[in-house]
C-alpha positions, 0 to 999 in steps of 0.5 A, a space after each residue: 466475470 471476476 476476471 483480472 484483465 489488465 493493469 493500468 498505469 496512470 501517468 504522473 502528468 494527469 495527477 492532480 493535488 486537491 485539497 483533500 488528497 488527489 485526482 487522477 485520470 485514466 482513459 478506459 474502454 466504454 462499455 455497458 459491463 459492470 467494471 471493478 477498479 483497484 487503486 493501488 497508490 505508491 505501487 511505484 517508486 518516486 521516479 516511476 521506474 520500479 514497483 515497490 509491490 510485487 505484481 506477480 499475482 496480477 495476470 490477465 485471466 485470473 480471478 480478482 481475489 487471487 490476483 489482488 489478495 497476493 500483492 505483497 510488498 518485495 523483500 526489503 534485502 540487507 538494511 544499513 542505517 536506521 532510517 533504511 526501513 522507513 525509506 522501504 515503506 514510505 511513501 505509504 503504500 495504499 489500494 482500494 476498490 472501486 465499482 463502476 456498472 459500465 464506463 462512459 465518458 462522464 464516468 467518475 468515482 468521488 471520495 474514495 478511500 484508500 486503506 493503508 498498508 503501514 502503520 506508525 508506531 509514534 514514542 512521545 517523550 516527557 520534557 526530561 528525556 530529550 532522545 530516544 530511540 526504539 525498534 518493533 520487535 517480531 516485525 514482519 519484513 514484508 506485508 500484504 497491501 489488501 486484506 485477506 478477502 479484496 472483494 467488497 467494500 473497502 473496510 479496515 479489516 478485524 483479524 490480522 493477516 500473517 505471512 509466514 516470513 522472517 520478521 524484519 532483523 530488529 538492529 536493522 530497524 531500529 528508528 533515529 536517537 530523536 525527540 519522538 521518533 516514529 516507527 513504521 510497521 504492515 498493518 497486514 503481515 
């Protein structure tokens, strides 16, 4: 019926590493009803003791569109030192939805894509400037991890999705004096 019904964690220990990426295992109910899975990778910090998106959206009963279109990275608070920002947003936060008509023992999804939530912004330098050093201006300080509609086929959307929050403080985020830095921004902000 579309509802949001519960939020599964999976464990670290049935991870896997391929490859082309990563398999994972979760024990679901078995059922003839059509089911809808959303994956959200790095939701969790390394440890696994803290969410780095805000789950507050996602209740028991709500509708799947509301409870997945409002997960939103936190706040990254006061950031010291210039590599803070980047510690914010990687690991890359990354969901994707998938659909299943029914669960059984055997059920399984293969290849799925994931859509990520941050981009890189990459400064090239020629062989005479051997440092640099630059920040994104108007870069959001928090960002959705879906686009504006999460039903459907997962698709790299075409318009933006704004906020309405205060851009990140540009001396807070401002990348390493490095030959070819690398600066990170939400793609849906």
């Amino acid at each position: 019926n579309g509802k949001f019904f519960r939020r599964v964690k999976v464990h670290p220990d049935s991870l896997t590493q391929t490859v082309s990426g990563a398999k994972f295992i979760i024990r679901l109910p078995a059922t003839t009803k059509k089911r809808i899975l959303h994956i959200v990778a790095n939701g969790r910090t390394v440890d696994g003791l803290t969410d780095r998106l805000n789950f507050s959206s996602i209740v028991g009963g709500v509708h799947e569109s509301t409870a997945i279109s409002g997960l939103k990275t936190g706040d990254p608070g006061t950031l010291h030192g210039k590599t803070a920002w980047t510690d914010k947003v990687m690991p890359l936060l990354m969901w994707s939805r998938v659909e299943f008509n029914g669960i059984t023992l055997n059920s399984k999804k293969d290849n799925v894509k994931l859509l990520r939530s941050v981009a890189a912004i990459r400064v090239t330098s020629e062989s005479y400037i051997k440092n640099i050093s630059f920040t994104v201006l108007n870069s959001a300080k928090t960002g959705f991890l879906t686009p504006s509609s999460p039903i459907g086929t997962v698709a790299i959307p075409s318009t933006p999705r704004p906020t309405g929050d205060n851009s990140l403080p540009y001396d807070n985020a401002w990348t390493e004096t490095v030959a070819n830095p690398v600066q990170y921004i939400y793609e849906r902000n």
